[in-house]
C-alpha positions as CSV (number, residue, x, y, z in Angstrom):
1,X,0.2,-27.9,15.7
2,X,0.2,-26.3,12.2
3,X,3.1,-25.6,10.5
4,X,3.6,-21.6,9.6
5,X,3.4,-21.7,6.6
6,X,0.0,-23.8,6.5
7,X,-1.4,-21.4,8.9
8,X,-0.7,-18.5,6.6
9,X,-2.7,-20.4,4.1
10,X,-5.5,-21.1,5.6
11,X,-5.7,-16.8,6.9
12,X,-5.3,-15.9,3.3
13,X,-7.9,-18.6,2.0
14,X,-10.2,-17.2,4.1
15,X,-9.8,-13.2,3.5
16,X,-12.2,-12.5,0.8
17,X,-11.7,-9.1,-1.0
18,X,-14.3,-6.8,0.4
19,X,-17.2,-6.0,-1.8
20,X,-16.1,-2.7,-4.5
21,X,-17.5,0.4,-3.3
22,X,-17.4,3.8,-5.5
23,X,-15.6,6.4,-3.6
24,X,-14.1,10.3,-5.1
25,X,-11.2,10.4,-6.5
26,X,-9.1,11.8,-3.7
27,X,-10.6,9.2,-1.6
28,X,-9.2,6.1,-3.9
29,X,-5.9,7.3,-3.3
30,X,-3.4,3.9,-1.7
31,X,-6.3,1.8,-2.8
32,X,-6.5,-1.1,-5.5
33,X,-9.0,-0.4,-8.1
34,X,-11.8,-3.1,-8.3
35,X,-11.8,-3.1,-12.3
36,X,-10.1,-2.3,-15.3
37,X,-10.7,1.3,-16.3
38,X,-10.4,2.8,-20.1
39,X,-9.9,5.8,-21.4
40,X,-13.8,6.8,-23.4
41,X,-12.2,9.7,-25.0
42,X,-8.6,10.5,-25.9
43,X,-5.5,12.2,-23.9
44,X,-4.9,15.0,-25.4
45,X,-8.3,15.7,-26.7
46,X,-7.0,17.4,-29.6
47,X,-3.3,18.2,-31.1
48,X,-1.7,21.6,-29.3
49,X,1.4,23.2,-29.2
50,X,3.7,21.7,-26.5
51,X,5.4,25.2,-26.2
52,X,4.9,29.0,-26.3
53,X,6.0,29.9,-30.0
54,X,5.1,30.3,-33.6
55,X,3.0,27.4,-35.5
56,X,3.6,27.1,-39.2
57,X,4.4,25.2,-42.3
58,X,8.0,23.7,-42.6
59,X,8.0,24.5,-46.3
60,X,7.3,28.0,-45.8
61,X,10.2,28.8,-43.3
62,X,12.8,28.7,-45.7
63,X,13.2,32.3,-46.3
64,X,13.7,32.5,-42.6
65,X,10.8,35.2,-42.5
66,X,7.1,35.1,-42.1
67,X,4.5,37.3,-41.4
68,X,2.6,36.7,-37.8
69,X,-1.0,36.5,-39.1
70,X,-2.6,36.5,-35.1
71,X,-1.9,34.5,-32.1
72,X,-3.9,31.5,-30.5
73,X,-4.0,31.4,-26.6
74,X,-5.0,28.2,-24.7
75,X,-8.7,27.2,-24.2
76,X,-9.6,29.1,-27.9
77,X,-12.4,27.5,-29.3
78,X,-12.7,28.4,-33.0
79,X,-8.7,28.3,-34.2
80,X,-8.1,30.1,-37.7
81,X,-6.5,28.3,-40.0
82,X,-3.1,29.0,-41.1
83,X,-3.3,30.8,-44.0
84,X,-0.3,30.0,-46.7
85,X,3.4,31.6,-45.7
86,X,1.7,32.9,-42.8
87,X,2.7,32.0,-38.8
88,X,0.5,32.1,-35.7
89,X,1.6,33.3,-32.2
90,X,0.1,29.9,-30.0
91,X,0.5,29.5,-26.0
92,X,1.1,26.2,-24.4
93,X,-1.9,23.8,-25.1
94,X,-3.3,25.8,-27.2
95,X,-4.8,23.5,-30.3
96,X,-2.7,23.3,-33.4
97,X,-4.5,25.4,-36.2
98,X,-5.3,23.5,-39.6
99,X,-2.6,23.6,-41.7
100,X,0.5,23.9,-39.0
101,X,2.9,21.4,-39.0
102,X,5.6,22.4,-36.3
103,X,6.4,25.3,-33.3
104,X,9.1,27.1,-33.3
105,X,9.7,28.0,-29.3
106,X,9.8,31.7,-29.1
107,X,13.3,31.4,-28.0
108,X,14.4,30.7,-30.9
109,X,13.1,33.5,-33.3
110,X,12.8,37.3,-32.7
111,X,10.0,39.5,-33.3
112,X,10.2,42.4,-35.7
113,X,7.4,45.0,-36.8
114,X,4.7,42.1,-37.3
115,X,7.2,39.2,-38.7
116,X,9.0,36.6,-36.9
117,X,12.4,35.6,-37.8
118,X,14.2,32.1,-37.5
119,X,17.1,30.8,-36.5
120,X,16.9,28.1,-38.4
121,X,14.5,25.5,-40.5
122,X,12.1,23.4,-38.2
123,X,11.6,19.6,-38.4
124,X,7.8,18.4,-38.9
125,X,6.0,17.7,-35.5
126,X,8.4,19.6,-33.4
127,X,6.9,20.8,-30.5
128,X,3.4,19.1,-31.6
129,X,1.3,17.0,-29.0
130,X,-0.7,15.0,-30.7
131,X,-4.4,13.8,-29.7
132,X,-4.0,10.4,-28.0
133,X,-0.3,10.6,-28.2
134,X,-0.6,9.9,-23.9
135,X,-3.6,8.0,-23.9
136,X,-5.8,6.5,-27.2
137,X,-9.3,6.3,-26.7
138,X,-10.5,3.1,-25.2
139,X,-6.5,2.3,-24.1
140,X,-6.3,0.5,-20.7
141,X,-5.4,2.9,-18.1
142,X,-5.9,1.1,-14.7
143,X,-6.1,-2.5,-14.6
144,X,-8.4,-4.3,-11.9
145,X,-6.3,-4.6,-8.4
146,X,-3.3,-2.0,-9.3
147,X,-3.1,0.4,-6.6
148,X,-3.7,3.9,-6.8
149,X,-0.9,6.3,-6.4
150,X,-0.5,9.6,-7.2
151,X,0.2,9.7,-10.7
152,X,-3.3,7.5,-11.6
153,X,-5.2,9.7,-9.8
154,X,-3.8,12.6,-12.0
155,X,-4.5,10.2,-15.0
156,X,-7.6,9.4,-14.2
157,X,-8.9,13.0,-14.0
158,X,-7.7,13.6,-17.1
159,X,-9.6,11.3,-18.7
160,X,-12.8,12.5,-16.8
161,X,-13.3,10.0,-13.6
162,X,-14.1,12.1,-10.8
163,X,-15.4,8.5,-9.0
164,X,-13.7,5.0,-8.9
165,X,-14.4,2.1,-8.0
166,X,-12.1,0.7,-5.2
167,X,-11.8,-2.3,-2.7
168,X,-12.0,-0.6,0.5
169,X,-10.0,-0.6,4.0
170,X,-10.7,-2.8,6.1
171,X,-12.1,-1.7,9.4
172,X,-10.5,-3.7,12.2
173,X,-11.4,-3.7,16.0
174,X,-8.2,-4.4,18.1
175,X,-9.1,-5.3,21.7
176,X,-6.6,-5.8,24.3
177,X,-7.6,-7.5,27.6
178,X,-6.0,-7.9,30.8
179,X,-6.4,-6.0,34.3
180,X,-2.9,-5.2,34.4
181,X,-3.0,-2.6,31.7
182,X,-3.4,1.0,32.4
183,X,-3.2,3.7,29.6
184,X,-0.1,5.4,27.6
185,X,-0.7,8.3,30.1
186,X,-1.0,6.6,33.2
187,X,1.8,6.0,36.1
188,X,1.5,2.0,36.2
189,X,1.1,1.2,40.3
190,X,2.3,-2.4,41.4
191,X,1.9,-5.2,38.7
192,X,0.6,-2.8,36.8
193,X,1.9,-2.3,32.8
194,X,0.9,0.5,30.5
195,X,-0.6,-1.2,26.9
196,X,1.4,-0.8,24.3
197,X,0.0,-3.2,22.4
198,X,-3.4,-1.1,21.8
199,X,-1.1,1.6,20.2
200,X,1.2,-0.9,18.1
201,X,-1.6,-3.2,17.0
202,X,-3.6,-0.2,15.8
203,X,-0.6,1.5,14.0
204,X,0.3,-1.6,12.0
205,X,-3.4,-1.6,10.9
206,X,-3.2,1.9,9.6
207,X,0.5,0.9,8.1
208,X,-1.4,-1.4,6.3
209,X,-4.2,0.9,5.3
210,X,-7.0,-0.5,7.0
211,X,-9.2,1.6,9.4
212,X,-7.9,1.0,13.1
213,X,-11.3,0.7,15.8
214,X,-9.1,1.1,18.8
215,X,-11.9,-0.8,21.6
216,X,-11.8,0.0,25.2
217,X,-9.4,-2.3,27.1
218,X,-11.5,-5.2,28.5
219,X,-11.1,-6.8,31.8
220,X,-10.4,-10.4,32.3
221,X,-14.0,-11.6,33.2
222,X,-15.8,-13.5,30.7
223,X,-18.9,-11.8,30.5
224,X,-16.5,-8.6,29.8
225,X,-14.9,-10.1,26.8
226,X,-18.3,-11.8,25.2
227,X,-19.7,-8.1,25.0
228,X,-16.6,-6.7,24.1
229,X,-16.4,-9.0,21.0
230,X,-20.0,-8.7,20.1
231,X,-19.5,-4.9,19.8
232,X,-16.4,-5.6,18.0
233,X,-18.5,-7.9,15.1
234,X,-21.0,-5.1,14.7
235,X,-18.6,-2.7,13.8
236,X,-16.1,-4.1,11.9
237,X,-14.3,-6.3,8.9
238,X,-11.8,-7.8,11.4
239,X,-11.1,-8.7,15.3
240,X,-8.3,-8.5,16.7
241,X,-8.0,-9.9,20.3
242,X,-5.0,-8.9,22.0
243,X,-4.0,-11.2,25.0
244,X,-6.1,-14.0,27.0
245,X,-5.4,-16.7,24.2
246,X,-3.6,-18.9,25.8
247,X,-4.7,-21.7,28.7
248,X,-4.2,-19.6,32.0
249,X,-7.3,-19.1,34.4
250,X,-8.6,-15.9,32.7
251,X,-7.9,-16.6,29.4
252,X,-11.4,-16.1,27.9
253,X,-11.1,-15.8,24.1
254,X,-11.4,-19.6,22.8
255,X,-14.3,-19.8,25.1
256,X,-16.4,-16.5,24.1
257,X,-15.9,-16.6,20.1
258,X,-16.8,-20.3,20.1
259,X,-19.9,-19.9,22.4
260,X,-20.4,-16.8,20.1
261,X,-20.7,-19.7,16.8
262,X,-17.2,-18.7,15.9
263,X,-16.1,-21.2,13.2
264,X,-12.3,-22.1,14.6
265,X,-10.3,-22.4,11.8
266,X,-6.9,-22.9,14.0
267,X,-5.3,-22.6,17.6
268,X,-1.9,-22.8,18.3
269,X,1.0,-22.6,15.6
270,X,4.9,-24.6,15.9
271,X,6.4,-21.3,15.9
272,X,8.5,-18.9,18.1
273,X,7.4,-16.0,19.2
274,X,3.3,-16.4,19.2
275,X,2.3,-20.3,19.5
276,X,-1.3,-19.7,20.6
277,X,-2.0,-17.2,17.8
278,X,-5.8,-18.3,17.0
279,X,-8.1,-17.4,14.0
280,X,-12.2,-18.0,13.6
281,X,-14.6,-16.7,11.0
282,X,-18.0,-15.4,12.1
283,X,-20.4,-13.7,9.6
284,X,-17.5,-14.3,7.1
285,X,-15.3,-12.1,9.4
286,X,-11.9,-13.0,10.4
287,X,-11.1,-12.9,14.2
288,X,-7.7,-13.0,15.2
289,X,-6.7,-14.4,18.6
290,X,-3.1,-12.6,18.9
291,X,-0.6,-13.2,22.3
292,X,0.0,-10.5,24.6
293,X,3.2,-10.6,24.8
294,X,4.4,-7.2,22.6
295,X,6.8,-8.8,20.4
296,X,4.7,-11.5,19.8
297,X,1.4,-9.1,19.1
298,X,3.6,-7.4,16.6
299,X,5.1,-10.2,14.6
300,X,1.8,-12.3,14.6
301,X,0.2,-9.1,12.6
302,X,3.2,-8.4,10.5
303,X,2.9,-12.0,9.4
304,X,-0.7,-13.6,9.5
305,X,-2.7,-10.0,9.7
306,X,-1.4,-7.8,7.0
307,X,-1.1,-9.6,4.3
308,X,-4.9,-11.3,5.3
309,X,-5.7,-7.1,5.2
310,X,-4.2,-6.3,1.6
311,X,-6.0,-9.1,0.3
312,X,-9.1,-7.6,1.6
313,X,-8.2,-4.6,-0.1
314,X,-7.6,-6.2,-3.7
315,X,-3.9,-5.7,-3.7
316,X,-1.9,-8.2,-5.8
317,X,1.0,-7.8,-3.7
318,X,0.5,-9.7,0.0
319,X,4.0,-10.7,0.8
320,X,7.3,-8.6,1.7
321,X,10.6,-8.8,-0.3
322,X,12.0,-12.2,0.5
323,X,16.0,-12.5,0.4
324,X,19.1,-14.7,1.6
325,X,20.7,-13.2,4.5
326,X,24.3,-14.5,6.2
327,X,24.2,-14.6,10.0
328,X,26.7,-12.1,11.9
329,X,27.3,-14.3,15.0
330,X,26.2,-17.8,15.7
331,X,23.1,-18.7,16.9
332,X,21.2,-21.4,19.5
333,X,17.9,-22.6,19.5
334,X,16.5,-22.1,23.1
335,X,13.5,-24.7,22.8
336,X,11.1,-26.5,20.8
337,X,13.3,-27.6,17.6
338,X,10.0,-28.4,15.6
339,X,8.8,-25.0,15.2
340,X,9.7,-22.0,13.0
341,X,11.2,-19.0,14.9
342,X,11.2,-15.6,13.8
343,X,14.3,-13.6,14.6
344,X,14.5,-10.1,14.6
345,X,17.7,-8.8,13.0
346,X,19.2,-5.9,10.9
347,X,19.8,-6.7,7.2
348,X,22.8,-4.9,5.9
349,X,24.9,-4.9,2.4
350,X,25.4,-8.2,1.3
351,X,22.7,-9.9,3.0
352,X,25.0,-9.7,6.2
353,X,22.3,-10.3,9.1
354,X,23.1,-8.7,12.7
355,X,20.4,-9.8,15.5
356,X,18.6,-7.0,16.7
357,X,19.5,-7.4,20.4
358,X,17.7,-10.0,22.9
359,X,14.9,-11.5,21.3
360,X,12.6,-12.3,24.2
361,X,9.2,-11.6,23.4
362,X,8.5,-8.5,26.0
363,X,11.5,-6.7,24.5
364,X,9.8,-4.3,22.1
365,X,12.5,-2.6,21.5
366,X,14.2,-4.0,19.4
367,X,11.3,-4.1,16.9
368,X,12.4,-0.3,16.2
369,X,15.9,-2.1,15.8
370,X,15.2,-4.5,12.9
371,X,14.2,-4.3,9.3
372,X,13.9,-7.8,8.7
373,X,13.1,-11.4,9.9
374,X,15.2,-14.5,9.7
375,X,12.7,-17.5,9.5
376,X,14.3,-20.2,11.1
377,X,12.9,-23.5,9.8
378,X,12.0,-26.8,12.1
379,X,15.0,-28.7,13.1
380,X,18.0,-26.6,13.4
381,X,18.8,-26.2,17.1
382,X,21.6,-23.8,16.1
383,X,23.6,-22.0,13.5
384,X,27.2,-20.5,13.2
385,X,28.0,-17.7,11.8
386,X,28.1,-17.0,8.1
387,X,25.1,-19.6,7.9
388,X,22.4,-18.8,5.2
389,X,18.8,-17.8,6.2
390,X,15.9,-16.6,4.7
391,X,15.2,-12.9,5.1
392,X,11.5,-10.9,5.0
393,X,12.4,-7.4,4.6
394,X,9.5,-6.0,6.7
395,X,10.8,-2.2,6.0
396,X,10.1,-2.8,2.5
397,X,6.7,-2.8,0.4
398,X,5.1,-6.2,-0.8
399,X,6.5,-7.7,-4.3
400,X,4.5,-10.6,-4.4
């Protein structure tokens, strides 16, 4: 079997970063931006007043007493020029009349019969914003694959791109099979379960900012899951198959998405949870074959599927924060020695690492528990406490 790490290789070696599309600005939002945007004009415009007050010459304050010769609001077109000894009421972003060299805030003077009085001699440029002091023109504002936020949106209507173009989300089809599901709603009868798995699978998508396609839950007949995977491929950048991946009587997947002309690219991984995790490409689309088992569904997307998704989405950033954690209490290996096992625990200060209860792969639970992983390498078949292991903090946003 592969190796983990190998077969999170060969997922990210095969998610190619969709095609750019142009979308509105709004709509770009959490998104990585397909190419290097410029600024074609600069931020400010032009040079304005940074504060309500009085624009004038700092060699003509010194006798402390000018005459106000008009006032310049914001958005004024045709600014007079400051006449010699002279100051102008401005507003905030109004522009800077020809001539001014500094604004005094109208907090510190006071008005009298048509003058304005200081408190004291200004410094040249106070108060002044000058054209292109935020942004020169053709300065680099965005470069290709940052992401987004806030704060570029806001820059990037300022300098007058209502469009951009982004890598999009992902649309991915999650399909869960298996005739003893029933719905979130439903009262399970005998051997029945309700899926979880449909609303887990399908919140880590959207976590990840892809598009979740939530499929109706197939039943475990063949001919059920080949049209329920066809369906899938029409409508979507990635499969996820949920369940019937492994070798029991109606486990159907290998056998539909290979009779489909699914390329395998692997089955079966030496790790712990989610050995037969599987992954094909059809139509340059990535299928994932993911375990039923809820832990295992969960911890197979967190590792193989979202980072697979961000690249889609041009993000630099695929991996989480990756620490050294100390174990709390002592731990044993309870089979295979040659595969990686992922632990859920709680990181605390220090790196101190606290198991996150029972770590059978049905106990979902304590998924809400934990905000990290200990990868436990091939080998070890157990570990005392205070021993070192690596940490992904899976709580925390990507930093490589």
């Amino acid at each position: 079997m592969l190796g983990y790490l190998e077969a999170r290789k060969l997922v990210l070696e095969r998610a190619e970063p969709l095609p750019p599309r142009r979308v509105p600005l709004l709509e770009a939002l959490g998104l990585a931006a397909a190419e290097d945007i410029r600024a074609a004009e600069p931020v400010p415009p032009f040079t304005n007043s940074a504060m309500d007050g009085f624009a004038l010459r700092c060699g003509d304050a010194a006798p402390g007493r000018l005459p106000v010769a008009g006032t310049v609001p914001a958005g004024m077109a045709e600014v007079p020029a400051l006449g010699p000894g002279e100051a102008l009421r401005i507003m905030t972003g109004a522009p800077l009349p020809a001539g001014a060299d500094a604004v005094v805030p109208i907090e510190f003077v006071r008005e009298e019969a048509g003058w304005v009085v200081l408190s004291g001699a200004p410094r040249p440029g106070a108060n002044i914003r000058l054209a292109g002091e935020d942004i020169p023109a053709g300065g680099l504002v965005v470069s290709a694959g940052a992401v987004l936020r806030p704060a570029e949106v806001g820059v990037l209507a300022a300098i007058g791109c209502p469009e951009v173009r982004v890598r999009p989300r992902p649309r991915v089809a999650v399909i869960t099979t298996g005739n003893e599901l029933v719905d979130a709603g439903d009262r399970p009868g005998p051997g029945r379960i309700r899926d979880a798995n449909i609303h887990s699978l399908c919140a880590q998508a959207m976590a990840a900012g892809a598009i979740p396609l939530p499929r109706p839950r197939v039943e475990d007949s063949r001919e059920a899951v080949a049209r329920a995977v066809r369906d899938a491929l029409d409508e979507a950048d990635v499969v996820l198959t949920n369940g019937g991946i492994s070798v029991g009587d109606f486990d159907f997947i290998k056998a539909v998405l290979e009779d489909h002309g699914a390329e395998r690219v692997f089955w079966k991984v030496a790790q712990k949870p989610g050995s037969p995790l599987g992954l094909w490409v059809h139509r340059g689309k990535l299928i994932f074959g993911i375990p039923g088992n809820p832990v295992a569904a969960m911890l197979m997307f967190e590792t193989y599927v979202r980072p697979a998704l961000r690249r889609m989405m041009g993000y630099r950033n695929l991996h989480r924060p990756e620490r050294t954690g100390i174990l709390e209490a002592a731990w044993k290996r309870s089979g295979d020695p040659m595969r990686t096992e992922f632990l859920r625990v709680v990181a605390g200060p220090g790196g101190r690492a606290a198991l996150a209860g029972p770590q059978g792969s049905g106990i979902l639970s304590g998924m809400m528990r934990a905000n990290a992983l200990a990868l436990i390498p091939e080998g070890p078949t157990a570990l005392e406490a205070g021993a070192e292991v690596p940490l992904q903090l899976i709580d925390e946003a990507e930093d490589h």
